[in-house]
N, C-alpha and C positions, 0 to 999 in steps of 0.2 A: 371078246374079240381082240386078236393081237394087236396092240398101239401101232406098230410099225407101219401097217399099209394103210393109215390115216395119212402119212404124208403132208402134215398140216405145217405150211408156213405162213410168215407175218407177212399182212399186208400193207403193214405202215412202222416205222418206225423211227426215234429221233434219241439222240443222247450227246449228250453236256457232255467237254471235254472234262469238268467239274468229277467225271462219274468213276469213281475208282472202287474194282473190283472187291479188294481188300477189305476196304473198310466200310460191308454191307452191316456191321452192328451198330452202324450209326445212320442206317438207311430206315425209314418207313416205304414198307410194298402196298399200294393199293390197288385191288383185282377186281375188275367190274366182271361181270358172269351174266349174258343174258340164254337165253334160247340158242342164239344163233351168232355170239359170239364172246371171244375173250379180250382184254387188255388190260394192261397194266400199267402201273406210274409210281416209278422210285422218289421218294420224296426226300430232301434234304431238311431236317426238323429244322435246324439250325434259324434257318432262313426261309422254312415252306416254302422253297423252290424245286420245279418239278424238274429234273436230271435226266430223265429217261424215261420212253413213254414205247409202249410198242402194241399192235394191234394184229388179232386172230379171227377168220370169219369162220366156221363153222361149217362142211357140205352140208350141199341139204339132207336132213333131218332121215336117219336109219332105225328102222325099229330096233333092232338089235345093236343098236349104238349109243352108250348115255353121254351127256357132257363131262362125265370124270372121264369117260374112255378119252373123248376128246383132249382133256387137260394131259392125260397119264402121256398121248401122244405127243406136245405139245414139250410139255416137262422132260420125258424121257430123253431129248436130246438136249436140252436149252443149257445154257453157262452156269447161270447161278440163281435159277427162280426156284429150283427147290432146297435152298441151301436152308439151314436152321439158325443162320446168325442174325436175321436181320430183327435192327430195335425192334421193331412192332409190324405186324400185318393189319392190314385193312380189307375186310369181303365186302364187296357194292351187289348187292342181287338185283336185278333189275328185271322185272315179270309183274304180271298183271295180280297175282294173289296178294294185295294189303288191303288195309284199312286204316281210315285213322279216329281215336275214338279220345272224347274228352277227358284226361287226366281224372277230373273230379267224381266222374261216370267209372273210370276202368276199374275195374277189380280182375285181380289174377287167374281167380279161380274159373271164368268166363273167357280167358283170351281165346281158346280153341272158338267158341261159339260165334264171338265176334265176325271171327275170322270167315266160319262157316256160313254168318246170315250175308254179309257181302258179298260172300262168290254164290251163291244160291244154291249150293249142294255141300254134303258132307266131305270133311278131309278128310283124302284118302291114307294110306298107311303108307305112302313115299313122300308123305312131308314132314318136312320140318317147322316147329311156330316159333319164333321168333318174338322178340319187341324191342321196340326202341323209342325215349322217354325226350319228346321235346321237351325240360322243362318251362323254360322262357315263354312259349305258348300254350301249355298248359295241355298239350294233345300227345297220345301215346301211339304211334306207328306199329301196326299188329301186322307181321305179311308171316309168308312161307317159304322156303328153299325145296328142290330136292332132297331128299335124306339121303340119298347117297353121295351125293356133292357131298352137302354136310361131313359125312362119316370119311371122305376122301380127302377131305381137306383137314380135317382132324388129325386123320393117320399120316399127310404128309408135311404136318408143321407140330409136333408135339414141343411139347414144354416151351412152343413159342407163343408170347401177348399178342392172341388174334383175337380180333373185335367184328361184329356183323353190321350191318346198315342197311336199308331198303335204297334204290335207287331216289326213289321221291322224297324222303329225308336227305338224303347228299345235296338234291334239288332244293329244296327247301333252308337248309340252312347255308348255303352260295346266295340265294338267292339273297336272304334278309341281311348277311353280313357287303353285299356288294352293295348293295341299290338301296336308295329312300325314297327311290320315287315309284310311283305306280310302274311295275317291269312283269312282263309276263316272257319266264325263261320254258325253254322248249328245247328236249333232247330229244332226238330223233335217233330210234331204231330201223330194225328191217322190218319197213310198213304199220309201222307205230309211232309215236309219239309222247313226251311226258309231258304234261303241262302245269307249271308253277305261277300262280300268280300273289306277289308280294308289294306293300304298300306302308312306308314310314312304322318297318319295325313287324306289320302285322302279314298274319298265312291270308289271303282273298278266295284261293283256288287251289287245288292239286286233285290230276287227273291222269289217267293213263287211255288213250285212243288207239284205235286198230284203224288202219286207213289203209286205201289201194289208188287213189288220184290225189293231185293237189287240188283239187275240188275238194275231195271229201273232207282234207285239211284245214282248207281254209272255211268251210263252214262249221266246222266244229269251232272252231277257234272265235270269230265270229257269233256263232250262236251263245256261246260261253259269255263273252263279253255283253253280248246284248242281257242276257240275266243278269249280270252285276251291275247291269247300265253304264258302261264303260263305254266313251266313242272312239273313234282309231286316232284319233290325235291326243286323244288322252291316256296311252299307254304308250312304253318304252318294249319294242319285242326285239332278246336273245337268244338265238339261234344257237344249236351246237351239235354234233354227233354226224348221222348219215347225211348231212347235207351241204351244199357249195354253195356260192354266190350264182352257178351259175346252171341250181337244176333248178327244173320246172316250179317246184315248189317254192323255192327261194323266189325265183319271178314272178311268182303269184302271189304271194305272201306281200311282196314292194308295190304291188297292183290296189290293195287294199289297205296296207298300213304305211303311214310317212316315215316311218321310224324304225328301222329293221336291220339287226347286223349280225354276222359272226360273232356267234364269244366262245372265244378257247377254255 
């Protein structure tokens, strides 16, 4: 399909007056990729300070339309996200296809299977397997991409240090470098949710939820907690992604836990 009559602009965007064009060989790009949307975050190594952040939502979903069509649209006009100078790339995949399997359990030659007893059916031939190695915890992150993502993002960064991540690894290690105290981080998609829960160093929780009310949310969130035997004054909850102080969800959420904020 021709990129052009995608017509995709950003629906958010901020940038540091810090952010100079020129000297993208000393920028790290990190690209989150869901379903139904893209964004990015120029990172300054120096300082891991975030310079430039800007966000894409995706129409809805065309058979005849993949996520690289979206990107190709996206890129095809943009200043300098497909440039090949930058220090390092970062790919965040953020979709319901991981698992996470104990380091001492994983063997390589099984990662496909792993992958395939989780989702409850066989991978299909437009995935890609992936892994990513908590060592500190001792658990191995097994998910999937698209393969043509993959192969689009390949062809349009060659001989650039590009690295992959799963969404819930990103979550997970925010999570344990920020907080020592019992925190359950929550990013929110469109009508999704990821949930991380971290405690003095250790993993408690990582989930990914499909929701349609802040009902649905908050009893999942809830029910979670009730299994680990966690009461709501005993946990710290960070919010982030599709949500405000001031939807539904967020009201609902402060309805039931005393402790509930934004985190950027």
């Amino acid at each position: 399909m021709p990129t052009a009559i995608l017509h995709i602009q950003p629906v958010a965007k901020t940038e540091s007056p810090r952010f100079d064009i020129e000297k993208l060989n000393q920028y790290t790009l990190s690209c989150e990729i869901s379903e139904s949307s893209f964004s990015y975050k120029i990172i300054e190594p120096l300082d891991n300070e975030v310079i430039v952040t800007e966000k894409y939502e995706f129409p809805s979903q065309k058979e005849a339309v993949s996520i690289s069509d979206y990107l190709s649209s996206i890129y095809e006009t943009h200043d300098f996200l497909k440039s090949l100078k930058w220090k390092s790339i970062e790919i965040i995949i953020d979709n319901q296809s991981f698992t996470l399997i104990p380091l001492d359990l994983f063997k390589k030659e099984y990662t496909n299977r792993y992958l395939q007893l989780a989702k409850g059916q066989q991978l299909t031939d437009s995935e890609e397997v992936h892994t990513y190695t908590h060592k500190d915890l001792g658990i191995v992150n097994v998910y999937s991409s698209n393969r043509d993502l993959y192969n689009w993002l390949s062809d349009t960064y060659p001989f650039v240090d590009m690295s992959f991540k799963h969404k819930t690894s990103q979550l997970i290690e925010f999570g344990l470098f920020t907080s020592k105290a019992q925190t359950a981080f929550l990013h929110f998609g469109n009508q999704y949710f990821t949930m991380v829960i971290t405690a003095n160093g250790t993993l408690k929780f990582c989930n990914r939820f499909a929701y349609k009310t802040p009902q649905d949310l908050v009893y999942y969130l809830l029910f979670t907690m009730n299994e680990l035997e966690i009461e709501p004054d005993e946990i710290i909850l960070r919010v982030n992604g599709n949500i405000t102080e001031q939807s539904e969800d967020f009201e609902l959420l402060n309805q039931y836990l005393p402790n509930v904020k934004i985190s950027l």
